[in-house]
C-alpha positions in Angstrom: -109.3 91.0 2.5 -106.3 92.5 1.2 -107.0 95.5 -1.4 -105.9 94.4 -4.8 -103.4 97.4 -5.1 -101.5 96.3 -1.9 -101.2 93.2 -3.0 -99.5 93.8 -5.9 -97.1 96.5 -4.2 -96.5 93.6 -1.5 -95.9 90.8 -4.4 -93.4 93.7 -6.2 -91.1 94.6 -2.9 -91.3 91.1 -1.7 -88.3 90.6 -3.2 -86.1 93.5 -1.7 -87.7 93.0 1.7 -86.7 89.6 2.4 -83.0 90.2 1.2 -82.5 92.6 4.0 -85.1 91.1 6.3 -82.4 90.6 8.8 -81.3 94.1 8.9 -85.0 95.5 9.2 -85.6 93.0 12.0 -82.0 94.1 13.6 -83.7 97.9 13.5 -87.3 96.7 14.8 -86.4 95.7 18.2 -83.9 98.2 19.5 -86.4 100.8 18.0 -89.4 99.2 19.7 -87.6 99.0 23.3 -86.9 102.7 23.0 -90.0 103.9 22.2 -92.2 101.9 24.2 -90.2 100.4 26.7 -93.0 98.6 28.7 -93.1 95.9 26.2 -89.3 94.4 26.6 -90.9 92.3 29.7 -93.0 90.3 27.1 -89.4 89.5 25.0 -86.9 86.8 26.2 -83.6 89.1 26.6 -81.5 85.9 26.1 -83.0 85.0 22.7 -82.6 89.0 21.7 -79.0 88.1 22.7 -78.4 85.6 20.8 -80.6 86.4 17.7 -82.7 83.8 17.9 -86.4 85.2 18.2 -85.1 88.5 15.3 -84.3 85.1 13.0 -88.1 84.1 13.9 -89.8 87.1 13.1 -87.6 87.2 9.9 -88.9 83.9 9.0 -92.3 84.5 10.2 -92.5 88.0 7.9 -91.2 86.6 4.6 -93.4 83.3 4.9 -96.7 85.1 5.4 -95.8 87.7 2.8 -95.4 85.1 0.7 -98.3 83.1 1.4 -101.1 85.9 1.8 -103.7 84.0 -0.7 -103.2 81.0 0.5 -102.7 81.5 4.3 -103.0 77.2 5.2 -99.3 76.3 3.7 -98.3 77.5 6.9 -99.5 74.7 8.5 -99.2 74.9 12.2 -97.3 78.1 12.1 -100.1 80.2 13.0 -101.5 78.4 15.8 -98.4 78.2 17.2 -97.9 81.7 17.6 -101.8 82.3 18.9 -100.7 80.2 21.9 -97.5 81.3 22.5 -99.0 84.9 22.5 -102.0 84.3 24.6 -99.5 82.7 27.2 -97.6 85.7 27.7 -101.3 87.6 27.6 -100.4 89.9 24.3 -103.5 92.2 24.2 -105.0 93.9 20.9 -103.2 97.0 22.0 -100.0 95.6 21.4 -100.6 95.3 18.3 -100.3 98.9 16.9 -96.9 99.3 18.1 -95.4 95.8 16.8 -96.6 97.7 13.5 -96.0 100.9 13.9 -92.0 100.3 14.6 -92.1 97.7 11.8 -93.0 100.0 9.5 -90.3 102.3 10.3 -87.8 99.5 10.1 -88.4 99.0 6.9 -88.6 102.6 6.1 -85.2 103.1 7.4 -83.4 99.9 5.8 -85.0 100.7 2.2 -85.1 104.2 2.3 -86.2 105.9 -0.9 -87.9 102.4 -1.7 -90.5 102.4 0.7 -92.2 105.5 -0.4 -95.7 106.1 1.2 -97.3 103.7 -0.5 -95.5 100.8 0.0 -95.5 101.2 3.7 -99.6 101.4 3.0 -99.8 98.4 1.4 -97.3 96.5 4.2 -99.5 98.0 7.0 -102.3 96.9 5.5 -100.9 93.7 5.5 -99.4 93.3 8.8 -103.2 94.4 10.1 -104.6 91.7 8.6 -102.3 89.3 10.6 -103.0 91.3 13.3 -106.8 91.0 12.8 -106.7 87.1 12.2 -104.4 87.0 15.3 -106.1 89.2 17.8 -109.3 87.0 16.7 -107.5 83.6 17.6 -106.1 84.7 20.7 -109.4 85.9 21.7 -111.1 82.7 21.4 -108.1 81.0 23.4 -108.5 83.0 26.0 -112.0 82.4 26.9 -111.4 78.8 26.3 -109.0 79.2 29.0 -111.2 80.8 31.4 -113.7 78.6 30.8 -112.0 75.3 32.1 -112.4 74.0 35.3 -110.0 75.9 37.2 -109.1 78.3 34.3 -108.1 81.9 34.6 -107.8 84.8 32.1 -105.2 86.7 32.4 -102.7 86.1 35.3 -103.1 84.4 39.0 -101.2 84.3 41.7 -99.4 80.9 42.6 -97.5 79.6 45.6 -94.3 77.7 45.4 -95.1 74.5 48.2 -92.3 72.2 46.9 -88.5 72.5 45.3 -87.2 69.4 44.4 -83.9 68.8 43.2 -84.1 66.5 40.1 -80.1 66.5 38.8 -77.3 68.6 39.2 -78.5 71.2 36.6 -82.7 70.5 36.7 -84.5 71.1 40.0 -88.8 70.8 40.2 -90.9 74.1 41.4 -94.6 72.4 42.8 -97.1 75.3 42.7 -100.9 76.0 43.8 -103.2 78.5 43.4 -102.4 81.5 46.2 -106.6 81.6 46.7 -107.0 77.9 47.0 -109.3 77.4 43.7 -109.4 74.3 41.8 -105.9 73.8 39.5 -107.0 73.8 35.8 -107.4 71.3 33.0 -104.4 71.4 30.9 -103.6 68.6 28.1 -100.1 67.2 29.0 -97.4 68.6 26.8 -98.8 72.3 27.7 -96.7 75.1 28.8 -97.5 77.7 31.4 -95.7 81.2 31.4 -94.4 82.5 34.8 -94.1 86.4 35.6 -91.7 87.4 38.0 -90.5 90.5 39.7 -86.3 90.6 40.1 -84.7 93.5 41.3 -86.9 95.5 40.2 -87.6 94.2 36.4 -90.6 91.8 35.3 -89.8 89.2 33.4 -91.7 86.6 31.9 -91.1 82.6 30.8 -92.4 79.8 29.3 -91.6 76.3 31.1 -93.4 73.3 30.1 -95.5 71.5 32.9 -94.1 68.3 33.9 -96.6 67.1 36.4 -99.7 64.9 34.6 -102.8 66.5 35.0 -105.2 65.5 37.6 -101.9 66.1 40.2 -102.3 68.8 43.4 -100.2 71.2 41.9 -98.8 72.1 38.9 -95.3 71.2 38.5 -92.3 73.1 36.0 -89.1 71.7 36.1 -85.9 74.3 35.1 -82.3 74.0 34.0 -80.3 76.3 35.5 -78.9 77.9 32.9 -75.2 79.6 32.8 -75.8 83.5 33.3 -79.8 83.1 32.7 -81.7 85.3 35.0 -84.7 83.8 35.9 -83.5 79.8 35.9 -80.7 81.4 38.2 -83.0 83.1 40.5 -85.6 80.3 40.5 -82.8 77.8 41.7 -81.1 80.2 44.2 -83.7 82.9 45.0 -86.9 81.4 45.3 -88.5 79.7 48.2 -91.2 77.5 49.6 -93.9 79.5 50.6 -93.1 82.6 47.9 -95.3 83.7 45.3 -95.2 84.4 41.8 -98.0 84.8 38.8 -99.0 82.3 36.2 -101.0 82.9 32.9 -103.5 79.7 32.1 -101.3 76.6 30.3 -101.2 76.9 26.5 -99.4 75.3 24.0 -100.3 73.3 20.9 -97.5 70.5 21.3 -99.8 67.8 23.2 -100.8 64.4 23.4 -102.7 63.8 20.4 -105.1 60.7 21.2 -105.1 58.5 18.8 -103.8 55.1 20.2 -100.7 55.2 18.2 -97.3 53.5 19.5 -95.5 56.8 20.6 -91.7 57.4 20.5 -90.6 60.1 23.2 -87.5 61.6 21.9 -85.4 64.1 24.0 -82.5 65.6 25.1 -81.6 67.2 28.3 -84.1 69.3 30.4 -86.3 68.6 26.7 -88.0 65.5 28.7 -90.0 68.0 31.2 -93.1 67.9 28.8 -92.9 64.2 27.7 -93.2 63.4 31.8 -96.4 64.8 31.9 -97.5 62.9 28.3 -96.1 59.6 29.6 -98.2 58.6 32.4 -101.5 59.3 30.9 -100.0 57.3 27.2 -99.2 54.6 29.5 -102.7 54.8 31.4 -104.1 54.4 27.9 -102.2 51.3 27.6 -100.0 52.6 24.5 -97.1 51.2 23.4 -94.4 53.6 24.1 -90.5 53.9 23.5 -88.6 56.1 25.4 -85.5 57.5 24.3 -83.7 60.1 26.4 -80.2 61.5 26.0 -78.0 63.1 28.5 -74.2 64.2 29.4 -74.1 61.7 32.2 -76.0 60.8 35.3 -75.2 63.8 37.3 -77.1 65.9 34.8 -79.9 62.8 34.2 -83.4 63.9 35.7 -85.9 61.9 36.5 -84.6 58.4 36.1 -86.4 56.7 39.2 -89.6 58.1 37.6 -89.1 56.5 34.4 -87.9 53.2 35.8 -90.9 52.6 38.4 -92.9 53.3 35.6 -91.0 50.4 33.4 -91.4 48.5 36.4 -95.0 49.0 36.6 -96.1 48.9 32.4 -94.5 46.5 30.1 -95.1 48.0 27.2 -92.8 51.0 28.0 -89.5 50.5 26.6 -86.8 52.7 27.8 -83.6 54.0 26.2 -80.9 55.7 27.7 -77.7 57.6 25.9 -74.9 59.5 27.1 -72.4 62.1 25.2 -70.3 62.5 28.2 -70.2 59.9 30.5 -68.6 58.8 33.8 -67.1 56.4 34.9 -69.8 54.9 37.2 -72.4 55.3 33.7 -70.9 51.9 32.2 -73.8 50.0 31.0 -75.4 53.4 29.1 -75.2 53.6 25.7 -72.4 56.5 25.0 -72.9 58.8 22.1 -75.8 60.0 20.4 -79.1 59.5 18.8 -78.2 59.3 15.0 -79.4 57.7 12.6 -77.6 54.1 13.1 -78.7 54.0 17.0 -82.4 55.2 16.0 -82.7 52.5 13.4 -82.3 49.8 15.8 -84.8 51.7 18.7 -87.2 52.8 16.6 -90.7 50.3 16.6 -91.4 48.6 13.4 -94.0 49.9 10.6 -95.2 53.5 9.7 -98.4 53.7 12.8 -96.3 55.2 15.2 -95.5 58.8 15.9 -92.4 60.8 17.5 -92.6 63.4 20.3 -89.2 65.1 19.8 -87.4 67.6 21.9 -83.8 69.0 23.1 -81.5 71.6 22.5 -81.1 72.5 18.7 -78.5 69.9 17.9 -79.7 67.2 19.2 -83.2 68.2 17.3 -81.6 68.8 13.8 -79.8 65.6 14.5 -82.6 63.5 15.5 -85.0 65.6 12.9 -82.6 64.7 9.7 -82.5 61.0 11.0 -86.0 60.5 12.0 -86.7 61.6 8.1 -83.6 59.8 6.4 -84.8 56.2 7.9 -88.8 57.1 6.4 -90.7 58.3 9.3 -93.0 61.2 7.4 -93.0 65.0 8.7 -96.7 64.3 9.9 -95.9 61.9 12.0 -93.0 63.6 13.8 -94.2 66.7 16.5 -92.1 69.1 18.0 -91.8 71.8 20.4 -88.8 74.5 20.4 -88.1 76.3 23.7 -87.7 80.0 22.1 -88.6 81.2 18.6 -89.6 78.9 16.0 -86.3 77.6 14.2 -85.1 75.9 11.9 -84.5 71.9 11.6 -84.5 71.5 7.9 -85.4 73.4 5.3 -88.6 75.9 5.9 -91.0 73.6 4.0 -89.9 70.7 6.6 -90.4 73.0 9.5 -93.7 74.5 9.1 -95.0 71.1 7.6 -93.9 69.2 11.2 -94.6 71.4 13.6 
């Protein structure tokens, strides 16, 4: 529990540390890098690049300052993070030097502000979240090892299968390197893979897009313009290579309820939702699936989704394109606003949405979803970096 001095200090300089948040959190990383250099691997350079995950820990700072007696308005927020961490297997002794060069972030933004004892109170603060976090991670990692299957920690895969899904998306089938049993994963789960290239480990999450129950565990990858690892997985890696996995986390999953389910996405966003939909349809739930795409060359997995229309009738399917071709004339051409949702979306309030894409197509279909009725609780989301925004933070935090 946090001392009642520190709290006050906190609740005082609260003020002055989230107006230049974004310049303590542009100090923290470069300064963390340099002095401990062997935790860059666990960071996504790209987002660093584009500012993406500083703009999450900005967010993330300022909303649990701001919320220290009353830690549950962050809603999902928390667990969020437990399972994104205990993917890339963040260990308790990481946690010291997050705070440590924190600390002297904000020392060196605020100067003669944060005297002695507001960095105190801060660190005292920042240790509780590390305490609650360290805890929570814990627990998901034995739950992980105790699955059928499960792990702790990482284990070594082989790649049996590359399958070329579209021009840009391309399927990597993988099995355990010592022949164990795969493990028990809920669908929706991501799995984070650790690679060596030229000479630098890397690490990424990729959602699995294989149901579970399947001989292998399946990610399927964009190549992305300039991006290391898609790059190399596309070009670099082959059949019969090896590379580690840490145990499938991830708290945007199939919740099973027996809802009608709409599957939202955009792009390579549809790799989770492949491995919800069978096991939906299995239950015999009404589902609406509503995919968006440039054009056919960059569709994946449309022959999947149509034997599966063929096969269940109460799977309705949607396609739209923002850039099609010629050959694409009978798809619907544009977007997923709000006029083309209100006509595809099932009637009542009992169904849910499973929504993911790149950012604009989210905040697109996110401000639409909300502006024809459908509640924050009912819509679930899943980002493919840091947490970001949609909406305003309360919207966020409430609907992820």
């Amino acid at each position: 529990m946090l001392s009642e001095s520190s709290r006050s200090i906190i609740d005082a300089t609260l003020p002055a540390v989230a107006e230049n948040i974004d310049r303590i959190t542009e100090v923290f990383y470069p300064l963390m890098f340099e002095r401990y250099p062997e935790v860059r691997a666990y960071f996504n350079q790209a987002h660093q690049a584009q500012g993406s995950q500083r703009r999450a820990l900005a967010n993330a700072v300022v909303a649990y300052a701001s919320n220290l007696d009353r830690l549950e308005a962050l809603g999902d927020a928390v667990a969020l993070i437990v399972h994104k961490h205990a993917s890339l297997n963040i260990q308790p002794q990481h946690y010291p030097i997050v705070g440590e060069c924190l600390l002297a972030a904000v020392r060196e933004v605020l100067g003669e502000a944060a005297s002695d004892d507001v960095l105190a109170a801060w660190g005292e603060a920042y240790q509780q979240l590390a305490d609650l976090l360290i805890e929570a991670e814990e627990t998901v990692y034995r739950e992980n090892a105790h699955k059928k299957g499960g792990w702790r920690g990482e284990r070594e895969f082989r790649l049996v299968k590359k399958v070329r899904e579209s021009e840009v998306i391309t399927s990597f089938h993988l099995v355990p390197a010592d022949g164990g049993a795969l493990p028990d994963f809920t669908p929706g789960q991501y799995t984070t893979l650790i690679l060596s290239i030229d000479g630098q480990t890397v690490r990424r999450n990729y959602s699995l897009s294989s149901r579970p129950g399947e001989p292998f565990l399946r990610v399927s990858i964009k190549r992305e313009p300039g991006g290391l690892v898609s790059n190399y997985l596309h070009d670099r890696l082959r059949e019969g290579d090896s590379l580690r996995l840490t145990p499938p986390c991830g708290h945007f999953t199939l919740r099973d309820n027996g809802k009608p389910i709409v599957m939202l996405s955009g792009g390579v966003g549809l790799t989770p939702l492949m491995s919800m939909l069978p096991v939906a349809l299995e239950q015999s739930r009404e589902v609406h699936f509503l995919h968006g795409s440039l054009n056919s060359r960059t569709h994946a997995f449309r022959a999947d989704i149509e034997a599966y229309r063929g096969q269940y009738p109460g799977l309705r399917v949607h396609y739209c394109y923002s850039a099609p071709l010629p050959q694409d004339r009978g798809i619907a051409n544009g977007f997923f606003d709000r006029a083309r949702l209100a006509h595809l979306l099932p009637e009542g309030d009992n169904f849910e949405v499973y929504l993911l894409g790149p950012r604009p197509f989210m905040q697109l279909a996110y401000r639409s979803l909300l502006e024809l009725g459908v509640t924050r609780e009912r819509i679930h989301f899943e980002f493919f970096g840091p947490l970001e925004d949609l909406g305003p933070t309360e919207e966020v935090v409430a609907a992820a």
